[in-house]
One Martini backbone bead per residue (centre of mass of N, CA, C, O) as a GRO file, in nm:
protein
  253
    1UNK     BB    1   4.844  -2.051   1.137
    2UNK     BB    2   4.853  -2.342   1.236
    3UNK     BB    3   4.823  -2.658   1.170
    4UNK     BB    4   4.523  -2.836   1.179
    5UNK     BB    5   4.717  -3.068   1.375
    6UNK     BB    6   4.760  -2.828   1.565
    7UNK     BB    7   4.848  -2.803   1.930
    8UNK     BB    8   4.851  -2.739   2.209
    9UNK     BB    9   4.940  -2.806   2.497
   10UNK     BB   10   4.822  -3.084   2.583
   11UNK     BB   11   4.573  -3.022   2.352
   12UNK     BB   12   4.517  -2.761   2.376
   13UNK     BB   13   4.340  -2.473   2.369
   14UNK     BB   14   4.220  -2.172   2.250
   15UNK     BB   15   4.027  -1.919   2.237
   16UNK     BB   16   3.863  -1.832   1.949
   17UNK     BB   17   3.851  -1.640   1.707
   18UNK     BB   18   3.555  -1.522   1.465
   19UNK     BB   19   3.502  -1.450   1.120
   20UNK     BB   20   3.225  -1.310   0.960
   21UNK     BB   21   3.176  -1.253   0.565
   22UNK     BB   22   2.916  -1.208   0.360
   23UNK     BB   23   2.749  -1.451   0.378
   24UNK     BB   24   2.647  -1.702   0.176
   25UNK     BB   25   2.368  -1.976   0.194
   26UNK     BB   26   2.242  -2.316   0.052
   27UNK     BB   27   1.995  -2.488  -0.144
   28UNK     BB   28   2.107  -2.501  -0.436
   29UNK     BB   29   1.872  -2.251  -0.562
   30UNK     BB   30   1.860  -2.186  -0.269
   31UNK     BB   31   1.878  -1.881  -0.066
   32UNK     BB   32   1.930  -1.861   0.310
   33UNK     BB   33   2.140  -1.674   0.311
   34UNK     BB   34   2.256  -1.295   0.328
   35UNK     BB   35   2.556  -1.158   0.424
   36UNK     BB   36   2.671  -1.232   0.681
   37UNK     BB   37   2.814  -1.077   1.002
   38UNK     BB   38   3.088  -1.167   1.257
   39UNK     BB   39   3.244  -1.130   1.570
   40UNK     BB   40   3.445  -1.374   1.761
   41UNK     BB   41   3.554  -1.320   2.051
   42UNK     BB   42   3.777  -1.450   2.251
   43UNK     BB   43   3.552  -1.612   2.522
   44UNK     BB   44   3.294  -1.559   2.362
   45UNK     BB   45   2.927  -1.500   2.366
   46UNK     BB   46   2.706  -1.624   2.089
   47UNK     BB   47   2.349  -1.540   2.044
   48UNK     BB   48   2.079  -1.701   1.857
   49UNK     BB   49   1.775  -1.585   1.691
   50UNK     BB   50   1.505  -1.707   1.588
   51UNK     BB   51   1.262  -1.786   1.344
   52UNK     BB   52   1.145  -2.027   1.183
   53UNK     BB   53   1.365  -2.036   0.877
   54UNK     BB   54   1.591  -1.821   0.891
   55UNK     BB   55   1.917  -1.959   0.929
   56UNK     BB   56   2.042  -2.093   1.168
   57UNK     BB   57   2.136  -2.348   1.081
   58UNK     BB   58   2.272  -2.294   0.801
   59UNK     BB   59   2.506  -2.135   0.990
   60UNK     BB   60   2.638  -2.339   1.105
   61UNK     BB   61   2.689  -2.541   0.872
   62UNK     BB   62   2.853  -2.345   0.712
   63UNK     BB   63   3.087  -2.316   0.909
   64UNK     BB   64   3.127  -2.638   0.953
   65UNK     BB   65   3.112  -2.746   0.637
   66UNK     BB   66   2.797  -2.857   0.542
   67UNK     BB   67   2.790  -2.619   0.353
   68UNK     BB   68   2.837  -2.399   0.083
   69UNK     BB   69   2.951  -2.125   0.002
   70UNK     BB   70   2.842  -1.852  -0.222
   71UNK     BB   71   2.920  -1.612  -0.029
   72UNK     BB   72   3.274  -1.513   0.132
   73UNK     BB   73   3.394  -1.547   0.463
   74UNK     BB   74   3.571  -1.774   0.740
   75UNK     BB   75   3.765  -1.701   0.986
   76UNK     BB   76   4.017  -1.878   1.213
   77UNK     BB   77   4.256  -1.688   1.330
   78UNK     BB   78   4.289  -1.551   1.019
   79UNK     BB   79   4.196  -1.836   0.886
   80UNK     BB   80   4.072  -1.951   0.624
   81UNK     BB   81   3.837  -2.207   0.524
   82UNK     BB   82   3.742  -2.205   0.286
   83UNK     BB   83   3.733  -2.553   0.131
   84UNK     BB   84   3.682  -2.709   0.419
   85UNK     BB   85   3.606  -2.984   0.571
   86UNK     BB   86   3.484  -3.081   0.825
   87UNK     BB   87   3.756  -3.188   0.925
   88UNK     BB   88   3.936  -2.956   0.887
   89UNK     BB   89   3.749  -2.787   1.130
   90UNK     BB   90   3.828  -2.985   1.337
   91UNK     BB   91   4.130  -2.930   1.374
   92UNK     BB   92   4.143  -2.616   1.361
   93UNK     BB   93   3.871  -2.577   1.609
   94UNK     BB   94   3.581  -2.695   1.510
   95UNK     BB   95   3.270  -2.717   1.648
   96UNK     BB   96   2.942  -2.920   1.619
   97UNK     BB   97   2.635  -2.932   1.816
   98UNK     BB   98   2.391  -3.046   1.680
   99UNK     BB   99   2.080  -3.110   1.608
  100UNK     BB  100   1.944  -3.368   1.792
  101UNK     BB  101   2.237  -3.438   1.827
  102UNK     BB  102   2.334  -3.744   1.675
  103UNK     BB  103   2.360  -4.007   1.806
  104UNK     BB  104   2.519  -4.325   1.826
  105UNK     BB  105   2.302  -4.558   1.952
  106UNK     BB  106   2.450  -4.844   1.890
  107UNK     BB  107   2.668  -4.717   2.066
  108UNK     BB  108   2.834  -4.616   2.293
  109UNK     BB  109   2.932  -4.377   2.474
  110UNK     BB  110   3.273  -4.462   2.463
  111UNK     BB  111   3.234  -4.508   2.125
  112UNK     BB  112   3.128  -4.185   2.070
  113UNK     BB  113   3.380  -4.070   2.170
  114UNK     BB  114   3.625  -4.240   2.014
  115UNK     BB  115   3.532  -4.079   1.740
  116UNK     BB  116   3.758  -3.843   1.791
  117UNK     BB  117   4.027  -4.022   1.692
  118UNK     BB  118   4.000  -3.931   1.402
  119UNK     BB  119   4.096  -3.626   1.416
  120UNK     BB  120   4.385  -3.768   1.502
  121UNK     BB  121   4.489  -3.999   1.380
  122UNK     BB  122   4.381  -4.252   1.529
  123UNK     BB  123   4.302  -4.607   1.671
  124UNK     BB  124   4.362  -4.567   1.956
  125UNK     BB  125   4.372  -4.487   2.289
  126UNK     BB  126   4.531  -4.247   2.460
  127UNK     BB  127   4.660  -3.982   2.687
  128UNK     BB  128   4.494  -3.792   2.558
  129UNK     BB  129   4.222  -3.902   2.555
  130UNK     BB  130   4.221  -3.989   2.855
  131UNK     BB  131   4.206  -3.689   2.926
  132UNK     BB  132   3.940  -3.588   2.750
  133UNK     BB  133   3.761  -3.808   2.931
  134UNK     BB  134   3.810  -3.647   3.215
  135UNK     BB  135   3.672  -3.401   3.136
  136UNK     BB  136   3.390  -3.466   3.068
  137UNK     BB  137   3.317  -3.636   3.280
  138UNK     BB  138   3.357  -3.367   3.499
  139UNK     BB  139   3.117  -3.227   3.329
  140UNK     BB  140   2.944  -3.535   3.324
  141UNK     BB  141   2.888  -3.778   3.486
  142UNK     BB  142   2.642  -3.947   3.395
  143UNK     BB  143   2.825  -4.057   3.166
  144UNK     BB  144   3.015  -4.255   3.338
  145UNK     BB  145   2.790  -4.446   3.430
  146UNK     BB  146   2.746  -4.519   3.091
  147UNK     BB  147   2.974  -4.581   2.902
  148UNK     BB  148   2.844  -4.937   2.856
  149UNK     BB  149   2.607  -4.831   2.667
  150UNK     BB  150   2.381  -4.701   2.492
  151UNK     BB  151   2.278  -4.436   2.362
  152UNK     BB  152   1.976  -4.539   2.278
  153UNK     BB  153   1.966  -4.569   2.651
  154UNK     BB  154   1.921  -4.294   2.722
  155UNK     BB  155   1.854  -3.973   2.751
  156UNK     BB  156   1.794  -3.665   2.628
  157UNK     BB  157   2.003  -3.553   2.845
  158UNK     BB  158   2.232  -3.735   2.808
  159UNK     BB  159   2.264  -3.692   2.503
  160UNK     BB  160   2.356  -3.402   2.494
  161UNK     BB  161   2.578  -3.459   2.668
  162UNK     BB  162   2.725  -3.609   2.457
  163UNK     BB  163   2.731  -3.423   2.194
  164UNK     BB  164   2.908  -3.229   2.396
  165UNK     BB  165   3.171  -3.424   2.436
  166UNK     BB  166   3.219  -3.504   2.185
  167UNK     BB  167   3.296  -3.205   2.069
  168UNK     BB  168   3.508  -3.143   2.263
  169UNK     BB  169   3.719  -3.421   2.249
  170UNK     BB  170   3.845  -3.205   1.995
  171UNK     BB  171   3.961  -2.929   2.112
  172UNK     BB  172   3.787  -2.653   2.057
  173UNK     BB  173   3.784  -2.310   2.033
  174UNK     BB  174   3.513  -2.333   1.885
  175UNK     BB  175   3.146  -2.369   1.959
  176UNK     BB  176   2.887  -2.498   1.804
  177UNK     BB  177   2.509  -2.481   1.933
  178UNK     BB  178   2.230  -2.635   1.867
  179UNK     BB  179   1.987  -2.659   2.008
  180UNK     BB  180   2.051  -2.738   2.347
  181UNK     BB  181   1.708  -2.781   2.471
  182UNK     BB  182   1.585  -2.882   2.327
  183UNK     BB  183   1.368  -3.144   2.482
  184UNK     BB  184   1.388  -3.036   2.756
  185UNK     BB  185   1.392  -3.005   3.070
  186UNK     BB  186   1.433  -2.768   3.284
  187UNK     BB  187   1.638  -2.888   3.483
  188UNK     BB  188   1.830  -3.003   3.227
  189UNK     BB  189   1.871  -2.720   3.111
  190UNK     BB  190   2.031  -2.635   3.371
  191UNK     BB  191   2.292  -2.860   3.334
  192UNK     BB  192   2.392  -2.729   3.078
  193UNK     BB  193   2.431  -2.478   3.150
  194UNK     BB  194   2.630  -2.499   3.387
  195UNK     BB  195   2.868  -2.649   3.191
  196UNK     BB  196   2.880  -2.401   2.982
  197UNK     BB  197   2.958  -2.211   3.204
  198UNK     BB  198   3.250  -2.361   3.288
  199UNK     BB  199   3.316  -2.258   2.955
  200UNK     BB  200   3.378  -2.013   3.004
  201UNK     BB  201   3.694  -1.861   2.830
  202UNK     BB  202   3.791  -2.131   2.730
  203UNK     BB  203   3.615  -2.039   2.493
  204UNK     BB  204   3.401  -2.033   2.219
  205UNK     BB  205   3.041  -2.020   2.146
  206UNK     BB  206   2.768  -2.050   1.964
  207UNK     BB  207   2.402  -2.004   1.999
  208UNK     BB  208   2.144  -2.154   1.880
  209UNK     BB  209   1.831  -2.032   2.041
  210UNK     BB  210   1.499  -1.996   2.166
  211UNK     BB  211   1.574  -1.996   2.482
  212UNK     BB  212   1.593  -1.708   2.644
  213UNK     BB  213   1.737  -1.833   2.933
  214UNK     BB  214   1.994  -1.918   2.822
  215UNK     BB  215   2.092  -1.701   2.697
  216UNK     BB  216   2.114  -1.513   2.921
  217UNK     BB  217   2.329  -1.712   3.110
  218UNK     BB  218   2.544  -1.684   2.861
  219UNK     BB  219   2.530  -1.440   2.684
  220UNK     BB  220   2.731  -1.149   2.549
  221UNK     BB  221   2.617  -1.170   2.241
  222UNK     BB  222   2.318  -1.070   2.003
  223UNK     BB  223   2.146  -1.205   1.760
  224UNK     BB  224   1.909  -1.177   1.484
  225UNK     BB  225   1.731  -1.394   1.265
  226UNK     BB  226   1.575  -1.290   0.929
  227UNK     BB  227   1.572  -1.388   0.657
  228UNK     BB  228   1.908  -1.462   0.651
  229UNK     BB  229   1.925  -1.200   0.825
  230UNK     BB  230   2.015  -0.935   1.032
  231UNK     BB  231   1.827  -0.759   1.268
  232UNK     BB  232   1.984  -0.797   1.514
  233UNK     BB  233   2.216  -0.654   1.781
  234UNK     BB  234   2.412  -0.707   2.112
  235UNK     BB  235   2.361  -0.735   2.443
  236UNK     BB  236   2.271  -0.884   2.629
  237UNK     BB  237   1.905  -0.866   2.770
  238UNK     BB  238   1.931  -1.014   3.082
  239UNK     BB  239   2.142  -0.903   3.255
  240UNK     BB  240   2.117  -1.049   3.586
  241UNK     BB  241   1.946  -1.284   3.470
  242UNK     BB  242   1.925  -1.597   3.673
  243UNK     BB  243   1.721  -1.889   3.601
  244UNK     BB  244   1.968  -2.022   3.803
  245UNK     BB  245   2.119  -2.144   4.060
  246UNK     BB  246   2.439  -2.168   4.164
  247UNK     BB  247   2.406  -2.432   4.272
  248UNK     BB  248   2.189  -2.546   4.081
  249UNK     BB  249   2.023  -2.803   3.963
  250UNK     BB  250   1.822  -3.028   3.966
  251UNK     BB  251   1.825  -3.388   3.965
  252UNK     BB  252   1.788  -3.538   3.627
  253UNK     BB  253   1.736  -3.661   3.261
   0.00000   0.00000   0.00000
């Protein structure tokens, strides 16, 4: 695999290959997770579902390396990540859009964004910054429109907008996605959806949902966690069903 800091041409990447095995992690002397195991071919979404407490949340923090594994192995591209830093995951090529958004109130939409400039050792944006910022910007215009807010006066969908966006800002090959429908109205959640089916195939996936409308419309196979344990997996569950219309959702955040 190439080194943390290597991109493809003009900073682009390819969606990345991403496998887990028999992983265990969790906070303290409590185990959260127990031996998960699951392989994620490049292009692919994964959708993960389960009910509160099962270790949705603990596995995605576990990959982004926000929490320590107690055993297994991680490897993206064929290299284990085990050992490395969340900077040094996203220089890899792994981004994760938490739970709750966590976007920073006090500073503006713009520097929100430029904050992953840290990622690739800027100080200043550049050519490339100002490029992979007219790609999320034509991802979400209404991001475009704000830019000299702070994220703080933003809606809870627009909130939502800005943490998918910068997340991407680091040229990701998988991204993973911890409740994105969270709080949001349902017009507001068919925009988020639109915008990740948008970005199907030129990357990989994860995402933890509880909103099985949004798994049916993104995901191409899905597991579920119980008590930190996989306990079903197979092919999306929705069919041919898309909650959402092709033209899109009606406009509002």
């Amino acid at each position: 695999m190439p080194s943390a800091t290597n991109e493809t041409t003009r900073g682009r990447r390819t969606a990345g290959a991403l496998n887990v095995s028999g992983l265990s992690s969790g906070y303290g002397r409590v185990t959260v997770l127990h031996g998960v195991g699951f392989a994620l071919a490049p292009g692919t979404v994964l959708g993960i579902s389960g009910p509160n407490g099962a270790g949705k949340s603990t596995l995605l923090k576990t990959l982004a390396g926000l929490l320590t594994a107690s055993a297994g192995d991680v490897t993206l591209n064929g290299a284990s990540l085990l050992g490395h830093r969340p900077h040094r995951r996203v220089a890899a090529g792994l981004a994760l859009v938490p739970e709750g958004r966590q976007v920073i109130g006090s500073l503006s939409v713009e520097s929100n964004l430029a904050m992953t400039l840290m990622a690739r050792r800027r100080l200043r944006p550049d050519a490339e910054h100002r490029r992979r910022l007219e790609e999320v910007l034509g991802l979400f215009p209404r991001l475009r429109e704000r830019l000299g807010l702070s994220a703080a006066m933003l809606s809870g969908g627009e909130q939502q907008m800005l943490a998918i966006a910068r997340a991407l800002m680091t040229a990701p090959g998988v991204l993973l996605l911890d409740e994105p429908s969270q709080g949001l109205a349902e017009n507001v959640v068919g925009q988020v959806v639109e915008a990740l089916r948008g970005l199907k195939g030129g990357l990989s996936m994860v995402i933890v949902e509880q909103n099985m409308d949004v798994l049916d419309a993104l995901a191409d196979e899905r597991l579920s966690l119980r008590l930190g344990r996989i306990h079903d997996g197979g092919p999306r569950q929705g069919g041919d069903r898309d909650p959402w219309p092709a033209d899109g959702p009606a406009e509002g955040a």
